[in-house]
N, CA, C and O atoms as a DFTB+ gen file, in Angstrom:
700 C
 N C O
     1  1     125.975     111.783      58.935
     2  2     125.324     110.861      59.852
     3  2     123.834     110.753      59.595
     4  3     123.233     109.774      60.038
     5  1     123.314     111.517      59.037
     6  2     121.755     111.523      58.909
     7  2     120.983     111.207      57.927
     8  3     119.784     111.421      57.752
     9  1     122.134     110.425      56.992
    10  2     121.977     109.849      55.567
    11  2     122.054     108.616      56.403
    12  3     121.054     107.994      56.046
    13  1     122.633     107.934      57.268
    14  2     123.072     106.547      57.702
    15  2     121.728     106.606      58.531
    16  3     121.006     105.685      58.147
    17  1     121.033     107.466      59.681
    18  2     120.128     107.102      60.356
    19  2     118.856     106.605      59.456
    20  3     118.217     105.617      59.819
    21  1     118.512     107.322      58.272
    22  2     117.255     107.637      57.679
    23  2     117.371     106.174      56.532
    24  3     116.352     105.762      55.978
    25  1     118.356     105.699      56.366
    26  2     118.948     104.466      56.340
    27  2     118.460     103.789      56.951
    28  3     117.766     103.050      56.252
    29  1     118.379     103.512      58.182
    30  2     118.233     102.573      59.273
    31  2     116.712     102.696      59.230
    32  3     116.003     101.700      59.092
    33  1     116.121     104.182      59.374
    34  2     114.630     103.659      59.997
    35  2     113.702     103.743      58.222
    36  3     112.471     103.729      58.198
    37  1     114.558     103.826      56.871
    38  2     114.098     103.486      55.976
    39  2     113.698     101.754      55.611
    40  3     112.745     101.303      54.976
    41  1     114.952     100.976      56.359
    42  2     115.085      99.467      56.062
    43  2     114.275      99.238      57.161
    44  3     113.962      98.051      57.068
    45  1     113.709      99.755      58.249
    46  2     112.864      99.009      59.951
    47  2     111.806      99.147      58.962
    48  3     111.196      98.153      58.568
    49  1     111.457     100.748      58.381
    50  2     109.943     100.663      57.776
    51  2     109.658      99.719      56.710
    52  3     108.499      99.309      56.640
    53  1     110.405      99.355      55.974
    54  2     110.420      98.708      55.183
    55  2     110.218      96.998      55.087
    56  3     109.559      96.194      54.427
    57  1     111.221      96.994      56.178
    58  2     110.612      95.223      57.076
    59  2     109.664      95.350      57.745
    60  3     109.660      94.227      58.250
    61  1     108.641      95.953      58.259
    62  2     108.377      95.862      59.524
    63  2     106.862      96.549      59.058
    64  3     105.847      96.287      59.702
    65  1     106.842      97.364      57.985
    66  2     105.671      98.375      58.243
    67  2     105.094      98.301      56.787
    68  3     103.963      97.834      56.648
    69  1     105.866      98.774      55.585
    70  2     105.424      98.841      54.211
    71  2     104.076      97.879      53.790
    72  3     103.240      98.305      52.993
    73  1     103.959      96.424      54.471
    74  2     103.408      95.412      54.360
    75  2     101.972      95.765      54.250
    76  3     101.025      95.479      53.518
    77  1     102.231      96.576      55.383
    78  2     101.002      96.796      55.915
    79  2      99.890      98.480      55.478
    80  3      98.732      98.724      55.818
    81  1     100.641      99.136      54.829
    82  2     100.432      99.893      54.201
    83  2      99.636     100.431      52.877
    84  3     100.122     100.438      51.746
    85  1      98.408     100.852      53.204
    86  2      97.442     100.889      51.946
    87  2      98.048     101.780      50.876
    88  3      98.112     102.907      51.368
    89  1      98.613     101.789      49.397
    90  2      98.617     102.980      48.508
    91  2      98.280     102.700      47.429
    92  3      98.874     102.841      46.360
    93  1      96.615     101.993      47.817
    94  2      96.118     101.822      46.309
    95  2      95.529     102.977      45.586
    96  3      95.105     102.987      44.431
    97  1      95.589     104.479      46.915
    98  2      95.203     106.047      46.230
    99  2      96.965     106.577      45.515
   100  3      97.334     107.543      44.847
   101  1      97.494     105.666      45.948
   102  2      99.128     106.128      45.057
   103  2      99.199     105.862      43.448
   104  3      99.241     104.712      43.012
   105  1      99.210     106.917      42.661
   106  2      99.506     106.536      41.220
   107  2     100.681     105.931      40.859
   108  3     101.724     106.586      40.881
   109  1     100.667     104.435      40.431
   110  2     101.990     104.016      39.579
   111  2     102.963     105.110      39.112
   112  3     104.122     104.802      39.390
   113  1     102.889     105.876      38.707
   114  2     103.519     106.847      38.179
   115  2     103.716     108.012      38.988
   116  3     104.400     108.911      38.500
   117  1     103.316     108.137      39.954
   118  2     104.023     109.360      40.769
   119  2     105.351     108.852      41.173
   120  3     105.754     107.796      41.661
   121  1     105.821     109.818      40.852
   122  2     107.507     109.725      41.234
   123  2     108.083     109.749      42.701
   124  3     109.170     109.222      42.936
   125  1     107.247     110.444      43.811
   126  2     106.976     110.326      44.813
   127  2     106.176     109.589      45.366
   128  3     105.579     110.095      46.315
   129  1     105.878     108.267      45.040
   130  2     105.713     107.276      45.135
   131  2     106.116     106.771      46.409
   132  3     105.330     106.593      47.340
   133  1     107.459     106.519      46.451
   134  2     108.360     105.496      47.474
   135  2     107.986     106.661      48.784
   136  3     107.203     106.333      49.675
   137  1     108.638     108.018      48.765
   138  2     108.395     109.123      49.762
   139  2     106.984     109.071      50.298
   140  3     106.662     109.357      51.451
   141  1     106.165     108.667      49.315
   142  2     104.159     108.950      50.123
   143  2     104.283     107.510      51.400
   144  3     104.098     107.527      52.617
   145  1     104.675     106.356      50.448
   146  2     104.294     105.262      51.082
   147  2     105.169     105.173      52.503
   148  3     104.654     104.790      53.554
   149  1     106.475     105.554      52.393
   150  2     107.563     105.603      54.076
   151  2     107.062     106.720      55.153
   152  3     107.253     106.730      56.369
   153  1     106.149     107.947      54.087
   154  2     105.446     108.495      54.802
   155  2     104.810     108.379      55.933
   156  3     104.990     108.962      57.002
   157  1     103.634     107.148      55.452
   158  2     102.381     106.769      55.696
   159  2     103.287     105.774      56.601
   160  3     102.537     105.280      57.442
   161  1     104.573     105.302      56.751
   162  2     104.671     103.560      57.812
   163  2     105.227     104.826      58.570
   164  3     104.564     105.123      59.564
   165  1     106.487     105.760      58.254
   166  2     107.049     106.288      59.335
   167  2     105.830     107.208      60.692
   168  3     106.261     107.486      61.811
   169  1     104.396     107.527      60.269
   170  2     103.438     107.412      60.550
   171  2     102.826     106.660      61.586
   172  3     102.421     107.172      62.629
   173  1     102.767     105.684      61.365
   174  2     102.224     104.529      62.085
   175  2     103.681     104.368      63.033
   176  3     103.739     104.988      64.095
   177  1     104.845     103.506      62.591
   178  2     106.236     103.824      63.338
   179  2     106.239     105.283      64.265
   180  3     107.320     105.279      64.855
   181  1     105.825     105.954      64.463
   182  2     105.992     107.002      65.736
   183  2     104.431     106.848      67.143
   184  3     104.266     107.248      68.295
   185  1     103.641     106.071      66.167
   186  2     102.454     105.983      67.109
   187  2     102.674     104.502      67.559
   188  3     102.502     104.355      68.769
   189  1     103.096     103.094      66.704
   190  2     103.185     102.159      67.600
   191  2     104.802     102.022      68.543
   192  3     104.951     101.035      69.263
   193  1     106.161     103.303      68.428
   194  2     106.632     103.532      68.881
   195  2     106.144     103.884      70.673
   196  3     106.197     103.414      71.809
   197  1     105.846     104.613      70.180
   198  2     105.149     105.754      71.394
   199  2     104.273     105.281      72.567
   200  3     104.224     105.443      73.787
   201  1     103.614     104.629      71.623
   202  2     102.204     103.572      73.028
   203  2     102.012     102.095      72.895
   204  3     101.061     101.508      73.412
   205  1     103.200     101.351      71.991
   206  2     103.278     100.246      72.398
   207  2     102.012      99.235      71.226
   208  3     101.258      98.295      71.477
   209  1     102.262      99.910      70.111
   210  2     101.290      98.767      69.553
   211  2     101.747      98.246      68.634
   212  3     102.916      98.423      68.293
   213  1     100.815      97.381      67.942
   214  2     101.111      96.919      66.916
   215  2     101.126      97.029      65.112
   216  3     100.089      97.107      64.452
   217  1     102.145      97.019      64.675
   218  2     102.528      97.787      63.059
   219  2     100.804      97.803      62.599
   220  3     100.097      98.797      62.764
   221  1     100.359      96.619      62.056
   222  2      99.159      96.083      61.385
   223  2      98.177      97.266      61.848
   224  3      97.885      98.300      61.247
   225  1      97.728      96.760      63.192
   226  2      96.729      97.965      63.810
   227  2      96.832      98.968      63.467
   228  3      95.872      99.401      62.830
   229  1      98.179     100.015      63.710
   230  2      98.172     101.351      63.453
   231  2      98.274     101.368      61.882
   232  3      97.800     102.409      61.429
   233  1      98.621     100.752      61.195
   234  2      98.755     101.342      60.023
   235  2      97.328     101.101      58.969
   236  3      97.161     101.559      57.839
   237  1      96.271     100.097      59.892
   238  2      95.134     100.203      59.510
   239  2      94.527     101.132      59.447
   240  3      93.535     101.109      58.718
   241  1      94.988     102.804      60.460
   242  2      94.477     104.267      60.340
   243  2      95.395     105.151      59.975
   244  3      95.851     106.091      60.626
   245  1      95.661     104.769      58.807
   246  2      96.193     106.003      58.330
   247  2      95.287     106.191      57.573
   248  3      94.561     105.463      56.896
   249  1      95.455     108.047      57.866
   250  2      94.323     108.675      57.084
   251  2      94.844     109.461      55.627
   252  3      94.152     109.772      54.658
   253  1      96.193     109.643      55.825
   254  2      96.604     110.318      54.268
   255  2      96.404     109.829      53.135
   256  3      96.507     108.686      52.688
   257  1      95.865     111.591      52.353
   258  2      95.071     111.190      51.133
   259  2      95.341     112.538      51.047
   260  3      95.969     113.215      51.862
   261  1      94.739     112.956      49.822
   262  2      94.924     114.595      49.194
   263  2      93.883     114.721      49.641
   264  3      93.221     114.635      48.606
   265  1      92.967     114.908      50.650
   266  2      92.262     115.484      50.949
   267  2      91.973     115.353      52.818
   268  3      90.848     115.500      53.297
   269  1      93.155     115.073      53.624
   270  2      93.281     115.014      54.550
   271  2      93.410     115.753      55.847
   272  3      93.256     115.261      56.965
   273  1      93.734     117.093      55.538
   274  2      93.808     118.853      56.051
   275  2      94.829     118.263      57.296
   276  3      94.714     118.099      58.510
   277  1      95.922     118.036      56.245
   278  2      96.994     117.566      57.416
   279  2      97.295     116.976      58.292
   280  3      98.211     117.314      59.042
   281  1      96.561     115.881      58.432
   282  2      96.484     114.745      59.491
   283  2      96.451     113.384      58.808
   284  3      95.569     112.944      58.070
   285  1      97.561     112.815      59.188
   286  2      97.974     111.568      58.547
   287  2      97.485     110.048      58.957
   288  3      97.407     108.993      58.327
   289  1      97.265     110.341      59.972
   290  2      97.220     109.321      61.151
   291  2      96.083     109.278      61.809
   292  3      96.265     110.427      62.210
   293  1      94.936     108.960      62.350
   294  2      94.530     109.060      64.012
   295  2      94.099     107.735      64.099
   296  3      93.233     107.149      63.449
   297  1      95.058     107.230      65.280
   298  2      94.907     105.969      65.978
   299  2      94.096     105.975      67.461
   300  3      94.619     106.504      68.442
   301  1      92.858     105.380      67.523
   302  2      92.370     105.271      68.600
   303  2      92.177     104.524      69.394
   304  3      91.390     103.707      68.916
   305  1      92.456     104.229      70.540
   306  2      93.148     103.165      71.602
   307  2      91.880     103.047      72.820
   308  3      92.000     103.704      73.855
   309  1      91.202     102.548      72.695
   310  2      89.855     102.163      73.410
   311  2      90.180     101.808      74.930
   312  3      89.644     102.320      75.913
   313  1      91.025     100.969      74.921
   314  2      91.712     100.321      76.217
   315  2      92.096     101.523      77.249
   316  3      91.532     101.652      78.336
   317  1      92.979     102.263      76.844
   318  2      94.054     103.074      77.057
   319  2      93.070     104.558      77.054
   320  3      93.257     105.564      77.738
   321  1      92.547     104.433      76.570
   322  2      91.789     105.925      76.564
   323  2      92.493     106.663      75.721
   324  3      92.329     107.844      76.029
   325  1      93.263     106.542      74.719
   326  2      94.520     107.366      74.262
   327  2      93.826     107.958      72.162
   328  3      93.143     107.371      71.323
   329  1      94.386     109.070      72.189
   330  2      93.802     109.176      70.596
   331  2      95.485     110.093      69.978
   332  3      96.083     111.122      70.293
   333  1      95.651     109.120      69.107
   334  2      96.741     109.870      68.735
   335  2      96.602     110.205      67.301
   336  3      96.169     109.484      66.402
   337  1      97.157     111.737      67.220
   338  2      96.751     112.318      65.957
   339  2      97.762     112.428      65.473
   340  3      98.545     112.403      66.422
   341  1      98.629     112.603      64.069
   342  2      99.975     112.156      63.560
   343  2      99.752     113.091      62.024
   344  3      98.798     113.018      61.250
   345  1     101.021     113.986      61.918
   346  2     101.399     114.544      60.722
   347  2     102.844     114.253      60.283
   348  3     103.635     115.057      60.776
   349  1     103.407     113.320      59.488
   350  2     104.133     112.809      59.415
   351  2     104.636     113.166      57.693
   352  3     103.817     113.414      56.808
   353  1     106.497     113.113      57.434
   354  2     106.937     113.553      56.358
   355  2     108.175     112.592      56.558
   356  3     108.628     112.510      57.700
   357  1     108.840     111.760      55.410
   358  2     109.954     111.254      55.368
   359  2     110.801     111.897      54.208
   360  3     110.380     112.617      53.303
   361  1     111.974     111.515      54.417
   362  2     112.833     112.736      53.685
   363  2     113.825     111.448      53.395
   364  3     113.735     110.356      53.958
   365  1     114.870     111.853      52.308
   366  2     115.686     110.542      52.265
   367  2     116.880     111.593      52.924
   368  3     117.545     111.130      53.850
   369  1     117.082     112.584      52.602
   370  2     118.239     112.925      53.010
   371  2     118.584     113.671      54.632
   372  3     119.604     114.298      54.919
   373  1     117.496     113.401      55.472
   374  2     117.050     113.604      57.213
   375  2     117.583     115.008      57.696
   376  3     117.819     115.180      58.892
   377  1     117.780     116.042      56.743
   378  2     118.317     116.898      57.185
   379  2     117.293     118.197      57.036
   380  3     117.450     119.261      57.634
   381  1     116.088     117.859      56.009
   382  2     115.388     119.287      56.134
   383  2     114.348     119.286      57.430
   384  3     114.305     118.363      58.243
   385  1     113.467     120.549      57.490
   386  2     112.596     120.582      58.682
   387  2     110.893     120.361      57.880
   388  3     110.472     120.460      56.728
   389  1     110.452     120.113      58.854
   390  2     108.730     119.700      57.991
   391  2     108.784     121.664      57.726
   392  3     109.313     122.580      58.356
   393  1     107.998     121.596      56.559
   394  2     107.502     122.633      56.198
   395  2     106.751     123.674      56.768
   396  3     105.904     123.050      57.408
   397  1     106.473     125.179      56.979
   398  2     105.554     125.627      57.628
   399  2     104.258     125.635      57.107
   400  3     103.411     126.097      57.871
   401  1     103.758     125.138      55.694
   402  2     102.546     125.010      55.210
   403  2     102.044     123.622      56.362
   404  3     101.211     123.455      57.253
   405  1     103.061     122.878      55.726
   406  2     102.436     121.417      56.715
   407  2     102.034     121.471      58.253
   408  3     101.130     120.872      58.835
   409  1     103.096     122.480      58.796
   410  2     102.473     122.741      60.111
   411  2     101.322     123.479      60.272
   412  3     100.743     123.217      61.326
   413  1     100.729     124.412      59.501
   414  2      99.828     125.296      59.784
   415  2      98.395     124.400      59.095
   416  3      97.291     124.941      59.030
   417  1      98.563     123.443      58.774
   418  2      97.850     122.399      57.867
   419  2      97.623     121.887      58.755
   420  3      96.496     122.156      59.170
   421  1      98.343     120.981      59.529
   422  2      97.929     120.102      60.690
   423  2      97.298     120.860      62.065
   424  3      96.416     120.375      62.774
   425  1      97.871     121.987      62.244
   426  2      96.958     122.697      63.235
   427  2      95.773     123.168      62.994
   428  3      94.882     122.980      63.822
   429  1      95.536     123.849      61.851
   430  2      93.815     123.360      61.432
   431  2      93.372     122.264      61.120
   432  3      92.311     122.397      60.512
   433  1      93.726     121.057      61.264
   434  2      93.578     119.765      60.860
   435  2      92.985     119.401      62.346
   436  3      91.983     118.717      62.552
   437  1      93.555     119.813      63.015
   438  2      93.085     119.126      64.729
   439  2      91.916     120.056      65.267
   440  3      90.977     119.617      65.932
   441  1      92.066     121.337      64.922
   442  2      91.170     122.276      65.270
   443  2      89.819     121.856      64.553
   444  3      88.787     122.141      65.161
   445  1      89.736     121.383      63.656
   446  2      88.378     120.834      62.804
   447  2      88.633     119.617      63.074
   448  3      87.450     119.333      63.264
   449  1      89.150     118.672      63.250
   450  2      88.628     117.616      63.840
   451  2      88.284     117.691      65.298
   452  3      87.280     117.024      65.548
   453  1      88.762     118.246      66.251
   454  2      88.247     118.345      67.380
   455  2      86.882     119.505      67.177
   456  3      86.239     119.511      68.226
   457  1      86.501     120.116      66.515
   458  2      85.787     120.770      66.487
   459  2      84.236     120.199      65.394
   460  3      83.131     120.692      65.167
   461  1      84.973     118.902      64.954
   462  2      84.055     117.767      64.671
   463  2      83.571     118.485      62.935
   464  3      82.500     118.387      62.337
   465  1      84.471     118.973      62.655
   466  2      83.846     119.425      61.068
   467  2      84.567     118.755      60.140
   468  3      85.522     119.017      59.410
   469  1      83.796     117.725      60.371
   470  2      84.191     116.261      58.978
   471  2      83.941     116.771      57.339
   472  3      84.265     116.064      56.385
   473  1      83.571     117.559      57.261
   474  2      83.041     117.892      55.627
   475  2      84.833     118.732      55.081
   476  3      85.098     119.178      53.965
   477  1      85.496     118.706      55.966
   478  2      87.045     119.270      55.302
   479  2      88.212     118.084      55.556
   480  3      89.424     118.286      55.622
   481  1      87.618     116.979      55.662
   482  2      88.489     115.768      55.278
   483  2      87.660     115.216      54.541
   484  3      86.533     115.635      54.278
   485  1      88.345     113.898      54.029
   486  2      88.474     112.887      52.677
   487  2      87.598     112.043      53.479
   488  3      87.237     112.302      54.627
   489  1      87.280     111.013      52.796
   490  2      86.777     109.510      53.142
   491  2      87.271     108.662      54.205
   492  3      86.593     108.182      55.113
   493  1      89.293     108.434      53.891
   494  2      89.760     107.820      55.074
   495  2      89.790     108.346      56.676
   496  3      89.999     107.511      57.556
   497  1      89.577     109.739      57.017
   498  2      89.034     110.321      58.139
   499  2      87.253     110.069      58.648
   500  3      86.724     109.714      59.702
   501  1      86.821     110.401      57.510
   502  2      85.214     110.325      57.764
   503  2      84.604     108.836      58.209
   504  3      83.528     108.658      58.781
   505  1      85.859     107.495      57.677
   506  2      85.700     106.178      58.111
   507  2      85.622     106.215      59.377
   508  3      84.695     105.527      59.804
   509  1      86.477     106.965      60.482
   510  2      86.400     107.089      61.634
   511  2      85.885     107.886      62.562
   512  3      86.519     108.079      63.599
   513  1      84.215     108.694      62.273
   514  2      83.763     109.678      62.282
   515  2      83.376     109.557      63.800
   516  3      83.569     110.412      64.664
   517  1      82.530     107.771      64.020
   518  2      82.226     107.561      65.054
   519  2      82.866     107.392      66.402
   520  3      82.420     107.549      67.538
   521  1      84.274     106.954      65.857
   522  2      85.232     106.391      66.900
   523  2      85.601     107.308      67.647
   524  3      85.514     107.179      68.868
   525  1      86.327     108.961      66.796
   526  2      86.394     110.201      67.028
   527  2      85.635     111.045      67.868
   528  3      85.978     111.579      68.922
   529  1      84.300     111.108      67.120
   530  2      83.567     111.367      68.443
   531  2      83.081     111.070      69.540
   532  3      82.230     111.775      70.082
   533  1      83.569     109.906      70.084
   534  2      83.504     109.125      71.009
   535  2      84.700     109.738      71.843
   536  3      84.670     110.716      72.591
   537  1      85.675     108.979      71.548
   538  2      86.828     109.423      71.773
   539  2      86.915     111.424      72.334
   540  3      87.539     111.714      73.355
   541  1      86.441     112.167      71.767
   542  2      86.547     113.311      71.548
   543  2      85.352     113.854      72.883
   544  3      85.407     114.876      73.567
   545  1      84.572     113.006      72.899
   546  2      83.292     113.343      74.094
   547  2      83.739     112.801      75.274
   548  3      83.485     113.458      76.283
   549  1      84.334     111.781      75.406
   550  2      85.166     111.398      76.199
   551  2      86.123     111.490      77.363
   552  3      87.077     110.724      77.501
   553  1      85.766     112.632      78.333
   554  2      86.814     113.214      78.972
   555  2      87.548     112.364      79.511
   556  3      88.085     112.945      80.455
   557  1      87.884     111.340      79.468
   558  2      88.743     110.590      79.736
   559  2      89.904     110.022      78.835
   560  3      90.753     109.213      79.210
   561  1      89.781     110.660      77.407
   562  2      90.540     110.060      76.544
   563  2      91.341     111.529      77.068
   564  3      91.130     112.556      77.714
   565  1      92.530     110.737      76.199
   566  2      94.455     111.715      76.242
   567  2      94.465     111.919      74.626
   568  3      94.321     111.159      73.668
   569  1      94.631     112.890      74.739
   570  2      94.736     113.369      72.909
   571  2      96.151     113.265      73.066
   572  3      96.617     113.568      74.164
   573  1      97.349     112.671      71.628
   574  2      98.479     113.148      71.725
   575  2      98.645     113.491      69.878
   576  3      98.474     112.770      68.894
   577  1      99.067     114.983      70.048
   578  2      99.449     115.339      68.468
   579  2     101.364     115.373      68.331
   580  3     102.305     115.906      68.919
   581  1     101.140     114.453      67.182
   582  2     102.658     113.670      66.841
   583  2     103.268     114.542      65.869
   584  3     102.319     114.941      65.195
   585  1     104.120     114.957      65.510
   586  2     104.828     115.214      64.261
   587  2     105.973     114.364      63.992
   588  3     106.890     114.232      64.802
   589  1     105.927     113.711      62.720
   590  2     106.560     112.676      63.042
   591  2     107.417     112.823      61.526
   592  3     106.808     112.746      60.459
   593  1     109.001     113.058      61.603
   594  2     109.730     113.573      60.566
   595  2     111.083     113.210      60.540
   596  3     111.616     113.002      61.630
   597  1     111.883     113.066      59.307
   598  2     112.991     112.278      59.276
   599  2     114.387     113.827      59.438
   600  3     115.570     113.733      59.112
   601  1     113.830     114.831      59.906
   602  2     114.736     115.525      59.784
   603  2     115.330     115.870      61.066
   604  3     114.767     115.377      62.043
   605  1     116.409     116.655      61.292
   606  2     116.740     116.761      62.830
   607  2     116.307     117.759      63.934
   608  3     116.276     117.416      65.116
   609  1     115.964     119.033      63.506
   610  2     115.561     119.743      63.726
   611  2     114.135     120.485      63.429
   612  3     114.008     120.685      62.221
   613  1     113.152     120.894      64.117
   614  2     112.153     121.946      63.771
   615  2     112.911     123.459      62.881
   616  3     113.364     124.326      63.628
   617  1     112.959     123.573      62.149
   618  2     112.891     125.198      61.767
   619  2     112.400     126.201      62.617
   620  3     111.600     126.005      63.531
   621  1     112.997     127.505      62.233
   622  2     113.122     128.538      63.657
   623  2     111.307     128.956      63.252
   624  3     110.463     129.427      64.014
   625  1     111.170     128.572      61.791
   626  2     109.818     129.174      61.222
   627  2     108.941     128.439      61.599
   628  3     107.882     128.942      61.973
   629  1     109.118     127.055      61.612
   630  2     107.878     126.160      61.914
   631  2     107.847     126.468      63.531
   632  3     106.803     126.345      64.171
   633  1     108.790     126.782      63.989
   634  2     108.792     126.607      65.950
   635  2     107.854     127.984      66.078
   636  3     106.830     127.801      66.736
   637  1     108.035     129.278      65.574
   638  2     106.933     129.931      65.989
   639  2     105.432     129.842      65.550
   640  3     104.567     130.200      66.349
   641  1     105.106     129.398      64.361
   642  2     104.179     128.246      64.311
   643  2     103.244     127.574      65.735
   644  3     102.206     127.789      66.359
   645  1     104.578     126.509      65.715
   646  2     103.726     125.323      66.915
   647  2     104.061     126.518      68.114
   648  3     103.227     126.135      68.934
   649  1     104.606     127.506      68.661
   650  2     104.674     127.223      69.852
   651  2     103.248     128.370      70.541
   652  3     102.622     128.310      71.599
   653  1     103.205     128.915      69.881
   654  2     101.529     129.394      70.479
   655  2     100.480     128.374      70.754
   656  3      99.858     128.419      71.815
   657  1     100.195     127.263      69.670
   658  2      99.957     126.493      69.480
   659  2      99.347     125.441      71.125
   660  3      98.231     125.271      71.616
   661  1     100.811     124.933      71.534
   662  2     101.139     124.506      72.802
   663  2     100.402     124.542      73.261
   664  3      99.681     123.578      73.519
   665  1     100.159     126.119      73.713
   666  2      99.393     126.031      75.452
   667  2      97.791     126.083      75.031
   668  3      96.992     126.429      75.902
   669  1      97.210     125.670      73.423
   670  2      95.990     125.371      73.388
   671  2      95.815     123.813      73.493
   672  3      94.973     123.358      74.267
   673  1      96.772     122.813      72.556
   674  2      96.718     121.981      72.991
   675  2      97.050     120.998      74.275
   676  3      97.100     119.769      74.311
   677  1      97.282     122.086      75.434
   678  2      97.397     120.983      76.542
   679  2      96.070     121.559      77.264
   680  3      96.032     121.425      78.487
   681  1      95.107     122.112      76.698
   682  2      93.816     121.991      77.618
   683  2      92.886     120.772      76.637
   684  3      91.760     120.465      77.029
   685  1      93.512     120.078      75.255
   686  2      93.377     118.867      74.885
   687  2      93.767     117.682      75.743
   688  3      93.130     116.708      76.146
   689  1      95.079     118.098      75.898
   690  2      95.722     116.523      76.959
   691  2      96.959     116.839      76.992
   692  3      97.463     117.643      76.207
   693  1      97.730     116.092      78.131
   694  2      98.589     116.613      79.261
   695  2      99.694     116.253      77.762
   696  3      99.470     115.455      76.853
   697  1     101.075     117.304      77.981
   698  2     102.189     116.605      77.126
   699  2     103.259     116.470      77.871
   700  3     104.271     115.943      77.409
């Protein structure tokens, strides 16, 4: 069954999101190629899922790049007060769990971006240096951190990971 789902939200990303998707940092020749780019929409697909926006918009912030410290995504919602931060992995075959490197990647990924130390991301983060700290000074913004993955389950390894984790990020914003 999880070859048929990853199916389904391979062909939505694909109509709906790929379009819109920058991978002019993707080498012709990486073989993981197709996997970076469903990455980067399934990405955007869990944040304009989630709060209601639009493909184009969100996928105008994606931040993945090899030099991203695990944060794929951050979409910031001015209106809404809302900042959503996104570590995202597509899989063709929907059955493995995100990795525990990737998780321990993205939790220092939020910890230095909320802690405003831009010199350990790339360019496509640092584009949004201002918005962030706005957003971030902001006590009125809602932080939400996404993991966003084609597999069915967390791993028993990645769950002790995130779950200490937890009760730091809800003095970020309510979950």
């Amino acid at each position: 069954m999880a070859n048929l789902q990853v199916n389904q939200i391979r062909k939505h990303l694909t109509d709906n999101y790929i379009r819109f998707v920058d991978a002019s940092d993707i080498k012709a020749t990486d073989e993981d190629k197709d996997i970076h780019i469903l990455s980067r929409a399934y990405a955007a697909y869990a944040v304009v899922t989630l709060g209601n926006y639009e493909p184009q918009d969100v996928c105008a912030c994606i931040t993945d790049e090899y030099e991203d410290n695990g944060i794929d995504l951050v979409y910031i919602d001015n209106i809404s007060k809302k900042m959503w931060i996104v570590q995202s992995k597509f899989s063709f075959n929907g059955n493995k769990s995100i990795n525990t490197g990737d998780i321990h990647k993205f939790i220092q990924g939020i910890e230095d971006l909320c802690n405003g130390e831009y010199n350990k991301f790339g360019v496509k983060i640092k584009r949004f240096q201002g918005l962030i700290d706005q957003a971030l000074c902001d006590a009125q913004y809602h932080l939400y951190f996404v993991i966003a993955y084609t597999g069915n389950n967390l791993s028993k390894e990645s769950l002790k990971i995130l779950n200490p984790f937890i009760p730091q990020i809800r003095n970020y914003a309510p979950i």
